[in-house]
OpenMM code with the backbone's topology and positions (N, CA, C; nanometers):
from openmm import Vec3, app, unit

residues = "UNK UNK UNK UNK UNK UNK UNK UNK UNK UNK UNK UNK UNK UNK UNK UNK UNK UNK UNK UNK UNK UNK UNK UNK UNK UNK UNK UNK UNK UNK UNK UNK UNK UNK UNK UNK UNK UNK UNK UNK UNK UNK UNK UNK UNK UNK UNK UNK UNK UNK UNK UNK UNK UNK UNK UNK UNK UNK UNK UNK UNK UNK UNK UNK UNK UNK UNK UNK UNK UNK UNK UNK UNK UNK UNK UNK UNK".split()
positions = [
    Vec3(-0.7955, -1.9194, 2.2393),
    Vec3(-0.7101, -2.0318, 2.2783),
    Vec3(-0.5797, -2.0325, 2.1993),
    Vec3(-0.5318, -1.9341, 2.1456),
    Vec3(-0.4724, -1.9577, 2.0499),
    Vec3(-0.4596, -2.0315, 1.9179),
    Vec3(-0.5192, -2.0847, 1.8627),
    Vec3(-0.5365, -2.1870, 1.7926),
    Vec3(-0.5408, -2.1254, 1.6467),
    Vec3(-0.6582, -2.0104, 1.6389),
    Vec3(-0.6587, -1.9434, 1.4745),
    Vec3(-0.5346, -1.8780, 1.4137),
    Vec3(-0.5020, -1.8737, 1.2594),
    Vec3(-0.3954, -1.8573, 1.2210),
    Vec3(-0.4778, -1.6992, 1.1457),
    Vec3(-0.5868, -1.6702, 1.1917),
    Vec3(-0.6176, -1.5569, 1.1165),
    Vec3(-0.7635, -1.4898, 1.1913),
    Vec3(-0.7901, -1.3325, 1.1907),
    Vec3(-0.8830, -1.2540, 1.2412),
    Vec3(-0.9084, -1.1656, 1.1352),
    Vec3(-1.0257, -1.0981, 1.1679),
    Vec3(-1.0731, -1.0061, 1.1170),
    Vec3(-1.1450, -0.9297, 1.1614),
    Vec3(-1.1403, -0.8376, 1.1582),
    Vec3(-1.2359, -0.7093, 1.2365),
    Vec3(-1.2774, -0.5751, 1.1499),
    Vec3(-1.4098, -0.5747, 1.1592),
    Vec3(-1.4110, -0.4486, 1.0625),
    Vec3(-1.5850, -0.4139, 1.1361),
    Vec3(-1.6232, -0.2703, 1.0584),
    Vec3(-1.7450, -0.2382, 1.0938),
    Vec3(-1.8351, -0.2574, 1.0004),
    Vec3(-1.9559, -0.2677, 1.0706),
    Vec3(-2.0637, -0.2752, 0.9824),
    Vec3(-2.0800, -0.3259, 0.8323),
    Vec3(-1.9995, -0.1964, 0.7825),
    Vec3(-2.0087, -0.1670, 0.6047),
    Vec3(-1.9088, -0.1882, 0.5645),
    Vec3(-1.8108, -0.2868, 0.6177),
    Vec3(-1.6595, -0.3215, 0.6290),
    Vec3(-1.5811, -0.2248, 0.5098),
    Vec3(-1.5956, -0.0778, 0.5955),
    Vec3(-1.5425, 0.0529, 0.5254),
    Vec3(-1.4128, 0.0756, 0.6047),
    Vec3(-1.3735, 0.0262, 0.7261),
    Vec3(-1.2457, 0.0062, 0.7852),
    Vec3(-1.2104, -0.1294, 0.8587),
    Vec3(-1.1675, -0.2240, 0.7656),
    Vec3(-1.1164, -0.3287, 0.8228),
    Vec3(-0.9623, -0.3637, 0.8636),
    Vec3(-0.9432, -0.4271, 0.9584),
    Vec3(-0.8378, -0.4401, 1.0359),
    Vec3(-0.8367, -0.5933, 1.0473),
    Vec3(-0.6989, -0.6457, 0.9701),
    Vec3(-0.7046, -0.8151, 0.9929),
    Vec3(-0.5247, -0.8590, 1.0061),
    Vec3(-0.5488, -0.9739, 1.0851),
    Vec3(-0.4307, -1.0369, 1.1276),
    Vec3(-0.4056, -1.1515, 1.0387),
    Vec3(-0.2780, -1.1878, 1.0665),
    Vec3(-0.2707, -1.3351, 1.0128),
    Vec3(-0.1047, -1.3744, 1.1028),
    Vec3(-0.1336, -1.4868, 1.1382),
    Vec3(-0.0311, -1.5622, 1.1921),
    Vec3(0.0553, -1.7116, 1.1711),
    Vec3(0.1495, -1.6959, 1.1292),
    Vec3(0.2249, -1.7726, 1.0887),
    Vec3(0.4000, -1.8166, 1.1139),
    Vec3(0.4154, -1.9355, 1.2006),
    Vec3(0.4893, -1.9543, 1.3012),
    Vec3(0.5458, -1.8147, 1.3718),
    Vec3(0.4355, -1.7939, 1.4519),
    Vec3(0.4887, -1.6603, 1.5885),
    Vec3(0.5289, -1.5678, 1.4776),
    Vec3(0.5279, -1.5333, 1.3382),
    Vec3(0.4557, -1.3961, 1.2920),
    Vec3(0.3893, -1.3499, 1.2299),
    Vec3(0.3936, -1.2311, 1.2652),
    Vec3(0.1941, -1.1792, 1.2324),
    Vec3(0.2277, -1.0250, 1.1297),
    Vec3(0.1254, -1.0790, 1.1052),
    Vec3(0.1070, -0.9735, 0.9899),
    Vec3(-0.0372, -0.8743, 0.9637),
    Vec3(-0.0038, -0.7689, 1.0118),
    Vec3(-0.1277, -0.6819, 1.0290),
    Vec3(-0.1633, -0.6206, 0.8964),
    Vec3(-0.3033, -0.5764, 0.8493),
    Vec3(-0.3459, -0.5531, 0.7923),
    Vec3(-0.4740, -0.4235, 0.8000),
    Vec3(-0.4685, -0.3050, 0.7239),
    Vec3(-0.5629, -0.2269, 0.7281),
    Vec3(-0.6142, -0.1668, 0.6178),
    Vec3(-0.7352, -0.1855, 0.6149),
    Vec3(-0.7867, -0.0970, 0.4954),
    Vec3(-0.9096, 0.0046, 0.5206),
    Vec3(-0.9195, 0.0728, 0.4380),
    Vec3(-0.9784, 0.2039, 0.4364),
    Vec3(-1.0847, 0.2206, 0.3412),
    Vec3(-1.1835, 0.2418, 0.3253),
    Vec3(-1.2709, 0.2964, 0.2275),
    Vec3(-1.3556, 0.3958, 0.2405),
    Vec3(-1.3140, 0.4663, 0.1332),
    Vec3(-1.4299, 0.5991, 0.1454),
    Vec3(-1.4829, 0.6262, 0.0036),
    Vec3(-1.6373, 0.6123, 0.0172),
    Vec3(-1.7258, 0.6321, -0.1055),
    Vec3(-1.6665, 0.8330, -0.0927),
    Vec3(-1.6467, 0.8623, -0.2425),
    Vec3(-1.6855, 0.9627, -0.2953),
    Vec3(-1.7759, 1.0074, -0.3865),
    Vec3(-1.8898, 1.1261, -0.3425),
    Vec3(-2.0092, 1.1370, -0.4462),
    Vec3(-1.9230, 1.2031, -0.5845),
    Vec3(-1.9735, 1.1209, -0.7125),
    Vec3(-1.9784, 1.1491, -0.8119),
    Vec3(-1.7974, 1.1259, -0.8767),
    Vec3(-1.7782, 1.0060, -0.7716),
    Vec3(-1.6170, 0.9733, -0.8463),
    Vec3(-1.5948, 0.8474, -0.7955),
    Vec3(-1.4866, 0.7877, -0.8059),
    Vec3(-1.4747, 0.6696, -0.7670),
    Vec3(-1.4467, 0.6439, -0.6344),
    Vec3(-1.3978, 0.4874, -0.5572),
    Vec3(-1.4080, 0.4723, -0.4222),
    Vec3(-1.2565, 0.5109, -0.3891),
    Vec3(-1.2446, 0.5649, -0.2847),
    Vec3(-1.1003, 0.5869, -0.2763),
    Vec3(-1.0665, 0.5166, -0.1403),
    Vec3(-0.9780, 0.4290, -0.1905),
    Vec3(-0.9300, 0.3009, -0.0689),
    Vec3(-0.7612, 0.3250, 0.0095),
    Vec3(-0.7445, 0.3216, 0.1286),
    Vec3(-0.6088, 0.2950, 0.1725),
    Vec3(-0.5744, 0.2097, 0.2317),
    Vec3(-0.4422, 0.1543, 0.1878),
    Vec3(-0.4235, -0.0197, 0.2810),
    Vec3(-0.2800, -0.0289, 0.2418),
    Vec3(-0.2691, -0.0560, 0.3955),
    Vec3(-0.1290, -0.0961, 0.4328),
    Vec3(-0.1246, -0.2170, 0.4968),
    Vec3(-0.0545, -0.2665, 0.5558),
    Vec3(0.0346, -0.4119, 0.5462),
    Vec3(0.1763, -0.3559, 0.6238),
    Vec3(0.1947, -0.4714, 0.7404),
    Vec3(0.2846, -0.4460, 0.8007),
    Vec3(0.3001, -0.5650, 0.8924),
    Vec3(0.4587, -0.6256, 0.9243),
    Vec3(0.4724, -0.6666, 1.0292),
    Vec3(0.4808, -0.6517, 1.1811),
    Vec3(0.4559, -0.6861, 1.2347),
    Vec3(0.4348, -0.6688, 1.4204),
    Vec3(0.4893, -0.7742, 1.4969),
    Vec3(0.5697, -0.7399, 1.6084),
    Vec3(0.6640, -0.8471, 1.6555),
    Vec3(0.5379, -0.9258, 1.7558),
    Vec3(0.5239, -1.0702, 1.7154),
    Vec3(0.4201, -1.1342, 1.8122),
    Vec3(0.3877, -1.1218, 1.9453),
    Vec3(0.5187, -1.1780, 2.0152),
    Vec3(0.4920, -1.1235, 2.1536),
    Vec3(0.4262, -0.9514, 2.2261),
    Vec3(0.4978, -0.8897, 2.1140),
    Vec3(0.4534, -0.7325, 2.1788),
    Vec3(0.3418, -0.6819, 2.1545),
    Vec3(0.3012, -0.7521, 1.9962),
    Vec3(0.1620, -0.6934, 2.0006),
    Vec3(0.0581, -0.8041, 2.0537),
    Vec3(0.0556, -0.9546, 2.1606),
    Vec3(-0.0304, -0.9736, 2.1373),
    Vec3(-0.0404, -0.9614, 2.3448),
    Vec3(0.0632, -0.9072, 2.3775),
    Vec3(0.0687, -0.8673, 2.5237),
    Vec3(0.0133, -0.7409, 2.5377),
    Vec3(0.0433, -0.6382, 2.4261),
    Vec3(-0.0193, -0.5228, 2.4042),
    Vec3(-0.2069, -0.5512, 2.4042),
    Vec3(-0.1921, -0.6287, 2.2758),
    Vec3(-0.3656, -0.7062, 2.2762),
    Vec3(-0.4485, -0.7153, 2.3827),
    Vec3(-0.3705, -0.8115, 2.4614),
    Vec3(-0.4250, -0.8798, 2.5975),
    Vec3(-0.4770, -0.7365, 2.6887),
    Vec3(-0.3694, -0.6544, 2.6994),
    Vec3(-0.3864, -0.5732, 2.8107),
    Vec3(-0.4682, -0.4341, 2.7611),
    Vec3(-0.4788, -0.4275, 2.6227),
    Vec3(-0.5799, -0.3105, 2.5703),
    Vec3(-0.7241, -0.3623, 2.5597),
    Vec3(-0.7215, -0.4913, 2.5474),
    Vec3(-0.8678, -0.5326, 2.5723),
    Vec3(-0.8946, -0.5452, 2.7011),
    Vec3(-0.8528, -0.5997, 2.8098),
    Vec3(-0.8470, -0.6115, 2.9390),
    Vec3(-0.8831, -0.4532, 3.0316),
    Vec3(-0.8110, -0.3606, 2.9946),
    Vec3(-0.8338, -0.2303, 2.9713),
    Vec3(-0.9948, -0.1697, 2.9376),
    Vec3(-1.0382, -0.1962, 2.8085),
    Vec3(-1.1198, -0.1648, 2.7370),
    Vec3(-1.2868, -0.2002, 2.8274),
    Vec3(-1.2539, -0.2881, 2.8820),
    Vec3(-1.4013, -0.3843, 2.9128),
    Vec3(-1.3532, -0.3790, 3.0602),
    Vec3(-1.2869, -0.2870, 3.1402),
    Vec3(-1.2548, -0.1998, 3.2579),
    Vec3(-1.3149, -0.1144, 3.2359),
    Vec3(-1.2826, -0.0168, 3.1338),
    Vec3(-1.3589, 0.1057, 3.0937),
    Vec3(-1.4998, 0.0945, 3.1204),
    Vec3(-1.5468, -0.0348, 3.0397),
    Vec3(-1.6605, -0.0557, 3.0093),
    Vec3(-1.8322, -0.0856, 3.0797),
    Vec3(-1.7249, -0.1386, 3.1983),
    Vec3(-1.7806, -0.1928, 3.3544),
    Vec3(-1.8010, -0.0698, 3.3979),
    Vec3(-1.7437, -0.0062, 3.4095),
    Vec3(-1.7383, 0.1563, 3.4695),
    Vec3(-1.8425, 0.2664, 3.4217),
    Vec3(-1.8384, 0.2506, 3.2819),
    Vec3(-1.9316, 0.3355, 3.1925),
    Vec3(-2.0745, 0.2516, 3.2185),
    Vec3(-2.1017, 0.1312, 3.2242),
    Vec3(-2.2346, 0.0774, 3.2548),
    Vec3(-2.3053, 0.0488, 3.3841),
    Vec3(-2.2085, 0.0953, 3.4685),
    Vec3(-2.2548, 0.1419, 3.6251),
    Vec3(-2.2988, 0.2491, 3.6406),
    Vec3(-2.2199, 0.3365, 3.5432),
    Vec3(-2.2549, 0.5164, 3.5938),
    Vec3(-2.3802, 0.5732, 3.5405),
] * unit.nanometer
topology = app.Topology()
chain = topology.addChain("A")
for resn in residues:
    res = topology.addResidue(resn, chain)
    for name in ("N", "CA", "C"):
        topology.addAtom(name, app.Element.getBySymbol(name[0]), res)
């Protein structure tokens, strides 16, 4: 509904998370990275970046819209 000023998305073992945040119409993307290495420490990457609202959340709309097209398709066949 529009309404949240913040998301988050990550997997499982939140070893690649991907999060938003929004604040008057801009957003601010977020990614991080983790990878256990045996017998050394964790080695993490994360960046931070702005994204123009409208483009990425029309982009949003239509890659999910997209996605769960795919998806209908793959669970028929």
């Amino acid at each position: 509904m529009g309404k949240a000023d913040y998301a988050q998305f990550y997997d499982y073992g939140q070893m690649i998370r991907f999060s938003l945040n929004v604040r008057d119409r801009k957003v601010w993307a977020s990614l991080k990275i983790r990878e256990h290495q045996a017998g050394a420490e964790e080695t993490l990457l994360s960046a931070g970046f702005p994204v123009d609202y409208d483009s990425f959340v029309n982009a949003l709309y239509e890659r999910t819209k997209q996605f769960l097209e795919e998806l209908e398709t793959t669970e028929h066949a």
